[in-house]
N, CA, C, O and CB atoms as a CASP TS submission, in Angstrom:
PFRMAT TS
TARGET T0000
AUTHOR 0000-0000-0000
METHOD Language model
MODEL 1
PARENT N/A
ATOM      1  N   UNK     1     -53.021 -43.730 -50.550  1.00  0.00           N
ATOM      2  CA  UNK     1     -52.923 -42.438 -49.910  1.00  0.00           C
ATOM      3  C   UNK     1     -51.892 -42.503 -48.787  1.00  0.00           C
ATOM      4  O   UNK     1     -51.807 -43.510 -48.085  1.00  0.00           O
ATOM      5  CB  UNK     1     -54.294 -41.990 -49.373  1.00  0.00           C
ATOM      6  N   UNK     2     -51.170 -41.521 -48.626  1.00  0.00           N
ATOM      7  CA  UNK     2     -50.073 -41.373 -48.018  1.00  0.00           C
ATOM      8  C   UNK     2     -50.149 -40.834 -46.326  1.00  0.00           C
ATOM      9  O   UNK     2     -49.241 -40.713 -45.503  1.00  0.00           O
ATOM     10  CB  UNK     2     -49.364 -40.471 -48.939  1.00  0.00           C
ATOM     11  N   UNK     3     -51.819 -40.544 -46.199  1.00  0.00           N
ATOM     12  CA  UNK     3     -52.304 -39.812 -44.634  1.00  0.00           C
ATOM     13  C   UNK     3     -50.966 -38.707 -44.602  1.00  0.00           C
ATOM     14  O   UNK     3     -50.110 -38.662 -43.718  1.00  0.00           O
ATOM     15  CB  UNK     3     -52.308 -41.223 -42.880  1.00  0.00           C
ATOM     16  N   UNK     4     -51.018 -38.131 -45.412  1.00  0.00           N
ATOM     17  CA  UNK     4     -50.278 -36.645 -44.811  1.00  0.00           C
ATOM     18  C   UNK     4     -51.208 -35.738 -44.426  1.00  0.00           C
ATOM     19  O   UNK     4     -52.238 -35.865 -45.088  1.00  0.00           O
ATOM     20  CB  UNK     4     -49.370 -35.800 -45.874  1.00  0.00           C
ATOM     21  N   UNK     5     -51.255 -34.896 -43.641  1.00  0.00           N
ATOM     22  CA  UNK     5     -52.007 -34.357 -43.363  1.00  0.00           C
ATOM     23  C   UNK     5     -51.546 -32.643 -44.134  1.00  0.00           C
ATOM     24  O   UNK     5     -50.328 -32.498 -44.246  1.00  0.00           O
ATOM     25  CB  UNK     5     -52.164 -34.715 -41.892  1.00  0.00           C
ATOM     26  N   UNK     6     -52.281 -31.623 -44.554  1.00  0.00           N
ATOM     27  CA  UNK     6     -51.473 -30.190 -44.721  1.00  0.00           C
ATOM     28  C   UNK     6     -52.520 -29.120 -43.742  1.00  0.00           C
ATOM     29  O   UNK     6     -53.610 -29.387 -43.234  1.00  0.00           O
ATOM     30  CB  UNK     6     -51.369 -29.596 -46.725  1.00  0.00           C
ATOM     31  N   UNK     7     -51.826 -27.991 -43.709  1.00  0.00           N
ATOM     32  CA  UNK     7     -50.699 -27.597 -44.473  1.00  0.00           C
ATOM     33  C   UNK     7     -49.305 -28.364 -43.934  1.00  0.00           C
ATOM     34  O   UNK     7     -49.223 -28.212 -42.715  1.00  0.00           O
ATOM     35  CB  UNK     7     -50.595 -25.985 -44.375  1.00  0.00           C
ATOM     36  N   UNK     8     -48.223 -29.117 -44.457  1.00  0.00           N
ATOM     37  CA  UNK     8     -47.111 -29.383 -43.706  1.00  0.00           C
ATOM     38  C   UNK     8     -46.112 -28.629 -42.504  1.00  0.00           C
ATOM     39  O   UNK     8     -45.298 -29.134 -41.731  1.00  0.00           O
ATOM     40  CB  UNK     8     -46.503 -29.601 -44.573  1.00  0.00           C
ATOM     41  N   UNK     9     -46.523 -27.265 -42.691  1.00  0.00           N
ATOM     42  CA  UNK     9     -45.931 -26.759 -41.688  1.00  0.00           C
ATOM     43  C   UNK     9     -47.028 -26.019 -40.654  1.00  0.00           C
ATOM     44  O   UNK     9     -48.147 -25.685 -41.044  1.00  0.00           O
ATOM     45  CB  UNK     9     -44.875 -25.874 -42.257  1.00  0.00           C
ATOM     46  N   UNK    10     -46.702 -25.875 -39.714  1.00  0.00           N
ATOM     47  CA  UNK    10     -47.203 -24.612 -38.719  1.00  0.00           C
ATOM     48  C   UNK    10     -47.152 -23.385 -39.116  1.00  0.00           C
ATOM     49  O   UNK    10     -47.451 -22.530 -38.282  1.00  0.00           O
ATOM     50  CB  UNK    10     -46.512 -24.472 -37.544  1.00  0.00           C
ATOM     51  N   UNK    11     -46.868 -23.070 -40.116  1.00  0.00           N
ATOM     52  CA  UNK    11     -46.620 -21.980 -40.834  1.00  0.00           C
ATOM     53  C   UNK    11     -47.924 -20.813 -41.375  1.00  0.00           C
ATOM     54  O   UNK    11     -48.596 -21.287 -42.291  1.00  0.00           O
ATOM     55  CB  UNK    11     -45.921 -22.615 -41.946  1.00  0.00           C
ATOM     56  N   UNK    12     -48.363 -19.335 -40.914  1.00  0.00           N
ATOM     57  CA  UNK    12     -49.748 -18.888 -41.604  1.00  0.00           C
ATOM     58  C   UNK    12     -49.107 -18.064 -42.226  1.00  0.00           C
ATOM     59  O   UNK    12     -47.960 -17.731 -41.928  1.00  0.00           O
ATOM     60  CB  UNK    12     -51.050 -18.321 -40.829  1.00  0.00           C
ATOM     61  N   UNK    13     -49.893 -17.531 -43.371  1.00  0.00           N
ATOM     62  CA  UNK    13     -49.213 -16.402 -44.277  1.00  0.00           C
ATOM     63  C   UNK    13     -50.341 -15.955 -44.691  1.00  0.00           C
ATOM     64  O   UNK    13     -51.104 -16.609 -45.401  1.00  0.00           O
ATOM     65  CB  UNK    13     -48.182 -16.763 -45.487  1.00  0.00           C
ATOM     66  N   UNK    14     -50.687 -14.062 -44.031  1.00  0.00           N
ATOM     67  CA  UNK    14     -51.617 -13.675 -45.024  1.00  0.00           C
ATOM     68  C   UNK    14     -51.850 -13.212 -46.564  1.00  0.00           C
ATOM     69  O   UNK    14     -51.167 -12.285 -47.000  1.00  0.00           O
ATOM     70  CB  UNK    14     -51.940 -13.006 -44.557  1.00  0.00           C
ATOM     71  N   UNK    15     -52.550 -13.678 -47.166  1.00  0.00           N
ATOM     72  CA  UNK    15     -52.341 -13.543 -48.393  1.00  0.00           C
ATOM     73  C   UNK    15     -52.994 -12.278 -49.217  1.00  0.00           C
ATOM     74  O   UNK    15     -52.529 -11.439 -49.987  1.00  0.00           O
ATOM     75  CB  UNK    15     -52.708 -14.717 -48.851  1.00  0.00           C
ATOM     76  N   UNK    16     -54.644 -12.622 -48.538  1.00  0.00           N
ATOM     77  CA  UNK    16     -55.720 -11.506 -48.702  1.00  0.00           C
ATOM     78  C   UNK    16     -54.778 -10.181 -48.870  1.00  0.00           C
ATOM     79  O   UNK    16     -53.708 -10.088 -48.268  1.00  0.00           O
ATOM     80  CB  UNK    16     -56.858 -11.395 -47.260  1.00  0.00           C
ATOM     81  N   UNK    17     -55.371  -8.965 -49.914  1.00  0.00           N
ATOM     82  CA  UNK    17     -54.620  -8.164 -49.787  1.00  0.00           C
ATOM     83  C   UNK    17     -52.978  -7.847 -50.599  1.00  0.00           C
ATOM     84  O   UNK    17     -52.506  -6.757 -50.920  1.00  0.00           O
ATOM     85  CB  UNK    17     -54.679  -8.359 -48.648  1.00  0.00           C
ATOM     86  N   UNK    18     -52.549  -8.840 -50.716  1.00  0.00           N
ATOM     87  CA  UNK    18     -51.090  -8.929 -51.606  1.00  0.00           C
ATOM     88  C   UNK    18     -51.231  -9.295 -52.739  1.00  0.00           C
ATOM     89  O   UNK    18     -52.035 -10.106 -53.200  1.00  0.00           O
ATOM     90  CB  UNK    18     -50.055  -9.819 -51.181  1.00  0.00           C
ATOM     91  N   UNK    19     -49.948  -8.326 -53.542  1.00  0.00           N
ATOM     92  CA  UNK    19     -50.396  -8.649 -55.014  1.00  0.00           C
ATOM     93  C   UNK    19     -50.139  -9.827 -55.688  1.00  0.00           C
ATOM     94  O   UNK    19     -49.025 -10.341 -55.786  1.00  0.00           O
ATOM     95  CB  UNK    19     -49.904  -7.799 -55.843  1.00  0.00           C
ATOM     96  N   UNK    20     -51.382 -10.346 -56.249  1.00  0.00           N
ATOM     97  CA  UNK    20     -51.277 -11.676 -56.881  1.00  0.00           C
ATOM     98  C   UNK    20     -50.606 -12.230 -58.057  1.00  0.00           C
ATOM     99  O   UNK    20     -50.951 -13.186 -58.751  1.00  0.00           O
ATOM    100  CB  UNK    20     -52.288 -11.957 -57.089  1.00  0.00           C
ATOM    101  N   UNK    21     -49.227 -11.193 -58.200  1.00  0.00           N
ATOM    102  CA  UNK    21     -48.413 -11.912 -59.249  1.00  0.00           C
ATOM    103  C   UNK    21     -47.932 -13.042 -58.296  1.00  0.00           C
ATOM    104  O   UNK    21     -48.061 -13.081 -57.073  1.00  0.00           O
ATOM    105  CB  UNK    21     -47.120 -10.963 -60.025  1.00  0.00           C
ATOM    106  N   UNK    22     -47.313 -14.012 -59.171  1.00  0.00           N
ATOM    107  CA  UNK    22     -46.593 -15.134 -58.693  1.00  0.00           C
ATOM    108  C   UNK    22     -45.826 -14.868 -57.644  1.00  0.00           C
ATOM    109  O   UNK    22     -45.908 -14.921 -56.417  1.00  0.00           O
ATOM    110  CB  UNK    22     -45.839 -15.688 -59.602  1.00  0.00           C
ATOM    111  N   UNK    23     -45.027 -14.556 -58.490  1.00  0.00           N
ATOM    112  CA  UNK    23     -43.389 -14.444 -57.927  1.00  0.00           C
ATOM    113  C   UNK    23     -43.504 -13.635 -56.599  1.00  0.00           C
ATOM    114  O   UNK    23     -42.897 -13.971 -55.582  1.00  0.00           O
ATOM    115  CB  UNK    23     -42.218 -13.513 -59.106  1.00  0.00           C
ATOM    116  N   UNK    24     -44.493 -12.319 -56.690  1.00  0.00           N
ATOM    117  CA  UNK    24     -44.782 -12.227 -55.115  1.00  0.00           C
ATOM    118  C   UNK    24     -45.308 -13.021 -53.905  1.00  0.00           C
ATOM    119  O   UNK    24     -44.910 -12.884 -52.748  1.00  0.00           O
ATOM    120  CB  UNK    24     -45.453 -11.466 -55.037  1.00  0.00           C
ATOM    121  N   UNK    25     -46.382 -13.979 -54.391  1.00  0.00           N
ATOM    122  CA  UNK    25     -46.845 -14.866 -53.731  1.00  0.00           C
ATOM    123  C   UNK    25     -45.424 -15.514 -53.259  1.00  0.00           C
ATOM    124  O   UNK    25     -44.973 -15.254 -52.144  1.00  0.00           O
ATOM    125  CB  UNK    25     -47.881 -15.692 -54.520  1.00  0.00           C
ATOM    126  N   UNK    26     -44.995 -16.059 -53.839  1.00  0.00           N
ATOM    127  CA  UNK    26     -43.926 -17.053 -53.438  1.00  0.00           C
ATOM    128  C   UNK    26     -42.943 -16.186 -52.526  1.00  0.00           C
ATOM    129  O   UNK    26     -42.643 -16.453 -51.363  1.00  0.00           O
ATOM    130  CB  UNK    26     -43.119 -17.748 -54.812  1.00  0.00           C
ATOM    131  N   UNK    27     -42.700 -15.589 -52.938  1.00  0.00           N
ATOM    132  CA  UNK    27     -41.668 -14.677 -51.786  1.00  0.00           C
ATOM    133  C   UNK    27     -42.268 -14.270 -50.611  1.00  0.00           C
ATOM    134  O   UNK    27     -41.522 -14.212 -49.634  1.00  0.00           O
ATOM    135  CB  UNK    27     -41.109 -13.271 -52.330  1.00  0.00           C
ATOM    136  N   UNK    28     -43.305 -14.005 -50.476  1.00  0.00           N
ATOM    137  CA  UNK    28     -43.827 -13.695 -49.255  1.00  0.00           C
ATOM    138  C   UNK    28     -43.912 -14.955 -48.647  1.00  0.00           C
ATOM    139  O   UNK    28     -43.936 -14.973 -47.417  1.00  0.00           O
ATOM    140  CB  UNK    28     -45.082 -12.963 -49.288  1.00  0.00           C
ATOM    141  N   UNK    29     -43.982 -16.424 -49.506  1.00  0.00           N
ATOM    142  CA  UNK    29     -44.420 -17.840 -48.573  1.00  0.00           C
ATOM    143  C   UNK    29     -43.035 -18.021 -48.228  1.00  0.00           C
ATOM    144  O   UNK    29     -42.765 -18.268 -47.052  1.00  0.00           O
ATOM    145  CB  UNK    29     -45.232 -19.388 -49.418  1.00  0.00           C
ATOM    146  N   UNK    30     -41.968 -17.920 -49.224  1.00  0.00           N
ATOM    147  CA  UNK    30     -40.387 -18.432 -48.674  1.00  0.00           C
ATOM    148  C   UNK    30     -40.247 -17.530 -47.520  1.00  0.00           C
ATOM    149  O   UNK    30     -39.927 -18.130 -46.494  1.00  0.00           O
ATOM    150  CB  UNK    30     -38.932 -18.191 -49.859  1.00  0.00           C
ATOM    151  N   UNK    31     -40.453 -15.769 -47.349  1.00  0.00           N
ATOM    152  CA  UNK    31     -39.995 -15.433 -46.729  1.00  0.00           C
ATOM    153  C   UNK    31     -40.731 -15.801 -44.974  1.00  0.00           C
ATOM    154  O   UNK    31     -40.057 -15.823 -43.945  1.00  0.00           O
ATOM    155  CB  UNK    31     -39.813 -14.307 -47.371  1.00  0.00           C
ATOM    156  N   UNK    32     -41.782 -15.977 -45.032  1.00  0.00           N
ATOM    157  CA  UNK    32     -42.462 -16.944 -44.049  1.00  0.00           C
ATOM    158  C   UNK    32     -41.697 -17.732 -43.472  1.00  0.00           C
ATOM    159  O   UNK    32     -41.363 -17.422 -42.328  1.00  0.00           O
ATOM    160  CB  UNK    32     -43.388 -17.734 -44.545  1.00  0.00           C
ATOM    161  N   UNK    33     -41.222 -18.869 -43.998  1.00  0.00           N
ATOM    162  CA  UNK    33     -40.774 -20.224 -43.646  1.00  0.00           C
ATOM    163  C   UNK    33     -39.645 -19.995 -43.089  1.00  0.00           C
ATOM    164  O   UNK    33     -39.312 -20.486 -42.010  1.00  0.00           O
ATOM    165  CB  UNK    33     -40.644 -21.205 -44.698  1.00  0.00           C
ATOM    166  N   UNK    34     -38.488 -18.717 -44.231  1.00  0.00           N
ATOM    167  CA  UNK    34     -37.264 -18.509 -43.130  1.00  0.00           C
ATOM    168  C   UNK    34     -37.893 -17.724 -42.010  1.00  0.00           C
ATOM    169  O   UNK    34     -37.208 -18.251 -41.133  1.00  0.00           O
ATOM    170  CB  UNK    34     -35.861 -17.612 -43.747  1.00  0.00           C
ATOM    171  N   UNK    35     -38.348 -17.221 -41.610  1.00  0.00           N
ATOM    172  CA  UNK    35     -38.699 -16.412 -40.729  1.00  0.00           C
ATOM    173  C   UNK    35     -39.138 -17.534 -39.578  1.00  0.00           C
ATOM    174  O   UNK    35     -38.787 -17.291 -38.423  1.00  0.00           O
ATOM    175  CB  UNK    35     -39.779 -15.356 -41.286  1.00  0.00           C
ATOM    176  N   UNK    36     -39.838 -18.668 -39.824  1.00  0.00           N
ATOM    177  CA  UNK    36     -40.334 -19.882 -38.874  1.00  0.00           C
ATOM    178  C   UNK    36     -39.145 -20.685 -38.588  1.00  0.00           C
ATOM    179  O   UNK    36     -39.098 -21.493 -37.661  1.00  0.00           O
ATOM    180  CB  UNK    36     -41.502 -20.879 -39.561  1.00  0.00           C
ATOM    181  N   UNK    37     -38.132 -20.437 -39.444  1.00  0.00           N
ATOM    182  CA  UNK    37     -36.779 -21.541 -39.122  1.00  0.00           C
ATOM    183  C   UNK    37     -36.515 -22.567 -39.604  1.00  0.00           C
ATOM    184  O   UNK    37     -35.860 -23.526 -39.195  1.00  0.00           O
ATOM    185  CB  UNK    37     -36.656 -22.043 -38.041  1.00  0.00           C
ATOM    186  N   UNK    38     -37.236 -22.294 -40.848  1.00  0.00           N
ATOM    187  CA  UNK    38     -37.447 -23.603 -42.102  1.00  0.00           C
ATOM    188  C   UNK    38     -35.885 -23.248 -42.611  1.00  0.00           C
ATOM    189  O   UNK    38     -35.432 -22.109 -42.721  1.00  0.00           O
ATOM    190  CB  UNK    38     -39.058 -23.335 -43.686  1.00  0.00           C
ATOM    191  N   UNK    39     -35.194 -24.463 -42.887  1.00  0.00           N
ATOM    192  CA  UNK    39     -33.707 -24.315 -43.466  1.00  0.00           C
ATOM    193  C   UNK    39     -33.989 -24.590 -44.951  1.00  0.00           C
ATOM    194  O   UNK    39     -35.071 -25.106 -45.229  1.00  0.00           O
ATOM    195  CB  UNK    39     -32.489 -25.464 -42.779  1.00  0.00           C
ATOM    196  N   UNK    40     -33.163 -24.311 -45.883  1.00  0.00           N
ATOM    197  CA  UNK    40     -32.904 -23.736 -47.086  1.00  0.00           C
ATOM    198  C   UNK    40     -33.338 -25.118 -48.183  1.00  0.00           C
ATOM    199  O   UNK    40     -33.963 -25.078 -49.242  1.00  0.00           O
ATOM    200  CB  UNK    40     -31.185 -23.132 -47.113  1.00  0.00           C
ATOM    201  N   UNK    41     -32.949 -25.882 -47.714  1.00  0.00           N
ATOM    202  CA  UNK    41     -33.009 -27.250 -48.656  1.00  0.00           C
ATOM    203  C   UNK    41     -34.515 -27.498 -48.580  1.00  0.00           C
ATOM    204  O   UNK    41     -35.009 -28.118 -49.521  1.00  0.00           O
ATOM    205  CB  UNK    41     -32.032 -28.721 -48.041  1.00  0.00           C
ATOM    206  N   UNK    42     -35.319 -27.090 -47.570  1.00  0.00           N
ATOM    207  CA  UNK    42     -36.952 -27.244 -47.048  1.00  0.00           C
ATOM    208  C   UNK    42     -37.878 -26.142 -48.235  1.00  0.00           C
ATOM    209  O   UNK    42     -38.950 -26.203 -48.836  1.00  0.00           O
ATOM    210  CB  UNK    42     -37.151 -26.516 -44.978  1.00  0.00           C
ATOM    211  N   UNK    43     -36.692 -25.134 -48.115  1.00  0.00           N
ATOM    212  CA  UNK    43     -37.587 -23.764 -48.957  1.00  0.00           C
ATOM    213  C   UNK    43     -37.110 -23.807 -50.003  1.00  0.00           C
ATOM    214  O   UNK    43     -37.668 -22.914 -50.641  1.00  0.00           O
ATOM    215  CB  UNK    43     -37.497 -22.183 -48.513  1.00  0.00           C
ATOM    216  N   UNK    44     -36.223 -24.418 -50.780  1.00  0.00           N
ATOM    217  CA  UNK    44     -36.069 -24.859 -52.269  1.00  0.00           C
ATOM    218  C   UNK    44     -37.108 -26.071 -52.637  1.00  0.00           C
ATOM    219  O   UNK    44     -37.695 -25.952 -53.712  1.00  0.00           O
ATOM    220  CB  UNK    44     -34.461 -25.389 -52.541  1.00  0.00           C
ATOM    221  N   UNK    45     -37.276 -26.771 -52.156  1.00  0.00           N
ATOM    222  CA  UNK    45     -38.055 -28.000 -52.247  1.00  0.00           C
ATOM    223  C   UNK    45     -39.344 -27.471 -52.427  1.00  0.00           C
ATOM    224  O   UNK    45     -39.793 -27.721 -53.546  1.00  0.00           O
ATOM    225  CB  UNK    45     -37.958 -28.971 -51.036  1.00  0.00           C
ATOM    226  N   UNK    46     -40.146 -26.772 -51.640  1.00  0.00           N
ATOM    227  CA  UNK    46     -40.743 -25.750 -51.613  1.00  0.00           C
ATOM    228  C   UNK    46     -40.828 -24.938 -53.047  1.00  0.00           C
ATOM    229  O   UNK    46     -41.862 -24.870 -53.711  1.00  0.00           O
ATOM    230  CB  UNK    46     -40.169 -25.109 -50.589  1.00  0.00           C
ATOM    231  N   UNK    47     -39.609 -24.351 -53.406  1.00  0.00           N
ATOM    232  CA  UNK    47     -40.069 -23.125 -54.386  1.00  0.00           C
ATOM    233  C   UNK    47     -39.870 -24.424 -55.957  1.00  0.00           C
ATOM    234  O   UNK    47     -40.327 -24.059 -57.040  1.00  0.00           O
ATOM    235  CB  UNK    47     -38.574 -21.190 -54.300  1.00  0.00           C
ATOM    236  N   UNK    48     -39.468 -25.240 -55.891  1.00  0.00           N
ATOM    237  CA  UNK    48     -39.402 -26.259 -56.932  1.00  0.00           C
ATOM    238  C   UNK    48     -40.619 -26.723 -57.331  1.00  0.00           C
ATOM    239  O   UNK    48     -40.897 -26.665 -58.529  1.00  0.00           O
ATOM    240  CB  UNK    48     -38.663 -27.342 -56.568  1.00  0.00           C
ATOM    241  N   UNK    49     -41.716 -27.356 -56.225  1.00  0.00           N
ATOM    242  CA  UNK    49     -42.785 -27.617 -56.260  1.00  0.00           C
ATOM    243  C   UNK    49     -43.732 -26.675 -57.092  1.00  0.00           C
ATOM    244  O   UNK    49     -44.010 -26.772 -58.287  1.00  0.00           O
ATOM    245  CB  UNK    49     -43.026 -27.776 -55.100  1.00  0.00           C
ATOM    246  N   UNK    50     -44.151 -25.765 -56.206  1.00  0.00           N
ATOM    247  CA  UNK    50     -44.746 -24.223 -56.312  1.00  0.00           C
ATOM    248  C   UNK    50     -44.126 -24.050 -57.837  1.00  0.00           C
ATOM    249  O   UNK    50     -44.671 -24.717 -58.716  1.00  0.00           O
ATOM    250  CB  UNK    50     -44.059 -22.874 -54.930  1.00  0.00           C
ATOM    251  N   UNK    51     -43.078 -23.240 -58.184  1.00  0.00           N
ATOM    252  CA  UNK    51     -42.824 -22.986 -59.166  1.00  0.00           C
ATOM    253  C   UNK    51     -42.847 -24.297 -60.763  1.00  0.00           C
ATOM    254  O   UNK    51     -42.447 -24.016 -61.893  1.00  0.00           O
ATOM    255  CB  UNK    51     -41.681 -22.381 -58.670  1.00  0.00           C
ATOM    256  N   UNK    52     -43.365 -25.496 -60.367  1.00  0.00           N
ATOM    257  CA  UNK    52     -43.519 -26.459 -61.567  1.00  0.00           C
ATOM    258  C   UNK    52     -44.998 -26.586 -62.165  1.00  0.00           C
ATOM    259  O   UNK    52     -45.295 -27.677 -62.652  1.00  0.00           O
ATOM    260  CB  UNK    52     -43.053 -27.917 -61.108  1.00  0.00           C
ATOM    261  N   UNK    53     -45.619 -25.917 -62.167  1.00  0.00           N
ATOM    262  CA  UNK    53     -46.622 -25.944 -62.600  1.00  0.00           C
ATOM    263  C   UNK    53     -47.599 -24.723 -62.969  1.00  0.00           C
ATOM    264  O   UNK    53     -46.907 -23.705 -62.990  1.00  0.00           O
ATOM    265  CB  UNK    53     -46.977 -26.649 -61.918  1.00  0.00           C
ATOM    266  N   UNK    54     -48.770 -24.466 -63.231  1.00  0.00           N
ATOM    267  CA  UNK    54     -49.853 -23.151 -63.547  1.00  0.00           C
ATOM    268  C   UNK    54     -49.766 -22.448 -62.029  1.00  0.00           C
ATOM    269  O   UNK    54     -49.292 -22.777 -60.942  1.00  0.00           O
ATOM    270  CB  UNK    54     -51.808 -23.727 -64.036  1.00  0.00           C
ATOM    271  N   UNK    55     -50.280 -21.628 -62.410  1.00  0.00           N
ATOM    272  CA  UNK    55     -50.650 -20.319 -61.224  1.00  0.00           C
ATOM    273  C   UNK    55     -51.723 -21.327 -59.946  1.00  0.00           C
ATOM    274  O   UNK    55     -51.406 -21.230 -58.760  1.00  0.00           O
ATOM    275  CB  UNK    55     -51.950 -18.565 -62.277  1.00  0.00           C
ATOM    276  N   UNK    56     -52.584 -21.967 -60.229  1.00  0.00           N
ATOM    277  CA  UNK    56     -53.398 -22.620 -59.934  1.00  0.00           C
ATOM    278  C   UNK    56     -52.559 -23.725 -59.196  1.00  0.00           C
ATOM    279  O   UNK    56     -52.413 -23.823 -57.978  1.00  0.00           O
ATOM    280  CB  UNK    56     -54.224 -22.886 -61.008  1.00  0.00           C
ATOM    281  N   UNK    57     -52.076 -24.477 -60.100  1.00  0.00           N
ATOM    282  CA  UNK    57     -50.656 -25.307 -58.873  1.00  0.00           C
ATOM    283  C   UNK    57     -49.904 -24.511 -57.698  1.00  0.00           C
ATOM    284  O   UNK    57     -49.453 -24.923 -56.629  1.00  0.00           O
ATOM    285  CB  UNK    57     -49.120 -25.775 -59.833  1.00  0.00           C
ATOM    286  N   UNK    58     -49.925 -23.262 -58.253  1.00  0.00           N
ATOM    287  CA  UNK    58     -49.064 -22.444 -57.171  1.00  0.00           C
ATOM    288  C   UNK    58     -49.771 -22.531 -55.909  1.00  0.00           C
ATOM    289  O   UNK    58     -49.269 -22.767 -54.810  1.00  0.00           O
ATOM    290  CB  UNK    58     -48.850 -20.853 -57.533  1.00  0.00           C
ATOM    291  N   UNK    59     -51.224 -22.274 -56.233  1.00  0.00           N
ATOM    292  CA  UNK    59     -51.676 -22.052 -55.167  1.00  0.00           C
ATOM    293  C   UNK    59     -51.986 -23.018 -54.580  1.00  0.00           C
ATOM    294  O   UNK    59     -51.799 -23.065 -53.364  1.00  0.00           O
ATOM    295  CB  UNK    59     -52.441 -21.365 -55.174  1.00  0.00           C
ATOM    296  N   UNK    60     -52.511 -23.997 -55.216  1.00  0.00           N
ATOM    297  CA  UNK    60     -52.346 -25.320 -54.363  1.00  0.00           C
ATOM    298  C   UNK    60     -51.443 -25.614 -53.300  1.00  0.00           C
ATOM    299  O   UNK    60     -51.529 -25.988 -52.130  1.00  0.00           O
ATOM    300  CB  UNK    60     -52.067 -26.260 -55.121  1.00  0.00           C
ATOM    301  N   UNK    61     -50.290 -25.227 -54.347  1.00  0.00           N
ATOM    302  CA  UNK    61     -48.651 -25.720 -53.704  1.00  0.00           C
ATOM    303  C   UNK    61     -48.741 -25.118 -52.154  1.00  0.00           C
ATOM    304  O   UNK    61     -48.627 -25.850 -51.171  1.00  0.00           O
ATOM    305  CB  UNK    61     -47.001 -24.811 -54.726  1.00  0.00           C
ATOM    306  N   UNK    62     -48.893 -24.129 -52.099  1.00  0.00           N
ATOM    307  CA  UNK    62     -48.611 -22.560 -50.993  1.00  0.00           C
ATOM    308  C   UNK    62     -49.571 -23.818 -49.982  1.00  0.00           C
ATOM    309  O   UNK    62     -49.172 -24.620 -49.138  1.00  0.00           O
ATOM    310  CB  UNK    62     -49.667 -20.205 -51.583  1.00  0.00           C
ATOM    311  N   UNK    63     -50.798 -23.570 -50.460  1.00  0.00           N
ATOM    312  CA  UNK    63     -51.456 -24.378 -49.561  1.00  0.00           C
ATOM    313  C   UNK    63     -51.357 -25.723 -48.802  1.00  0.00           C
ATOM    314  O   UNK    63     -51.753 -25.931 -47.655  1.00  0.00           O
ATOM    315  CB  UNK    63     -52.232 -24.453 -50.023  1.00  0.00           C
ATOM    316  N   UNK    64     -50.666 -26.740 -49.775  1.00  0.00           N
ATOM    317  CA  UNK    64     -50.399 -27.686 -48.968  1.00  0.00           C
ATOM    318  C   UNK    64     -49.002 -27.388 -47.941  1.00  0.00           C
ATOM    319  O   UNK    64     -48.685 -28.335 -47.221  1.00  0.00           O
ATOM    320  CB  UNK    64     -50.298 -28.882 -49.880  1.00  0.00           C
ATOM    321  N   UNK    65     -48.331 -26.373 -47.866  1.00  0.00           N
ATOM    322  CA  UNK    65     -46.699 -26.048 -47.060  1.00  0.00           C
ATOM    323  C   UNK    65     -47.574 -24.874 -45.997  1.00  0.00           C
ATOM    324  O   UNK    65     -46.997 -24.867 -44.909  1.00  0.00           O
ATOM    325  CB  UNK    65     -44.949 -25.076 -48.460  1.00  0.00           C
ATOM    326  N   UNK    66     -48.549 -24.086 -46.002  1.00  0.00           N
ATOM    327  CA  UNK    66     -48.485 -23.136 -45.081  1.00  0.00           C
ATOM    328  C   UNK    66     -50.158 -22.923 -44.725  1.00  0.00           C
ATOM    329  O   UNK    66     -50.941 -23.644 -45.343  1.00  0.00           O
ATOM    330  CB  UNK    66     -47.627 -21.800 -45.685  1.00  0.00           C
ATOM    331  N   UNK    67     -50.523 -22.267 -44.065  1.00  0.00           N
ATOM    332  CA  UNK    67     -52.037 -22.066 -43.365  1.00  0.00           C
ATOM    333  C   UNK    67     -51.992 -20.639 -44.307  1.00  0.00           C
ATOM    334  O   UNK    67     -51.040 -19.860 -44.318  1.00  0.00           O
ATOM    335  CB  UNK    67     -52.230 -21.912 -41.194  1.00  0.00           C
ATOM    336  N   UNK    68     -53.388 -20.473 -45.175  1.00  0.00           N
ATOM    337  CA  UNK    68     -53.274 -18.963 -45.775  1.00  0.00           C
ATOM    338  C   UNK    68     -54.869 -18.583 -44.965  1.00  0.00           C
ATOM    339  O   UNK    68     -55.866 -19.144 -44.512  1.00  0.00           O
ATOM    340  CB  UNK    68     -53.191 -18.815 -47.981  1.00  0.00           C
ATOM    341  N   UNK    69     -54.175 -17.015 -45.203  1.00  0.00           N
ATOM    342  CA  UNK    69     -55.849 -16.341 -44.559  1.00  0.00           C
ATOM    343  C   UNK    69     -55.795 -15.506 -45.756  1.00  0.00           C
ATOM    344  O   UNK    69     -56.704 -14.711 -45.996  1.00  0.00           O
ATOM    345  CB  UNK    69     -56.045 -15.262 -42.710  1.00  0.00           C
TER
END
C-alpha cells in the first residue's frame, strides 16, 4: 500500500442534484479543478483515469481526486 491518502486534492464538488450522465459528471469535476488552479496535464491525467473504465470506476475515480457532497 502506497499510504495515499484521498481525495488527492482539496478540491469539493457538489454532485447531489446534477445530471448523472457521465460526461456531465466529469465536466463539472474538470471544471472544479481548473477553477482550484489544477494545471492541464493534472486534469488530463484526471479525465484519462475517470474516463478508463465503467460508470462505477467513474465514480470511484471523481472520488479519489475531489471531496463530493
Amino acid at each position: 500500500m502506497s499510504g495515499q491518502t484521498y481525495p488527492v486534492t482539496n478540491v469539493t464538488v457538489r454532485l447531489v442534484g446534477t445530471d448523472g450522465n457521465a460526461f456531465a459528471l466529469l465536466g463539472k469535476v474538470r471544471q472544479a479543478l481548473r477553477r482550484a488552479g489544477y494545471d492541464a496535464g493534472f486534469i488530463e491525467q484526471f479525465t484519462k483515469e475517470a474516463m478508463a473504465g465503467s460508470y462505477d470506476e467513474l465514480l470511484a475515480c471523481i472520488m479519489r481526486y475531489v471531496n463530493v457532497k
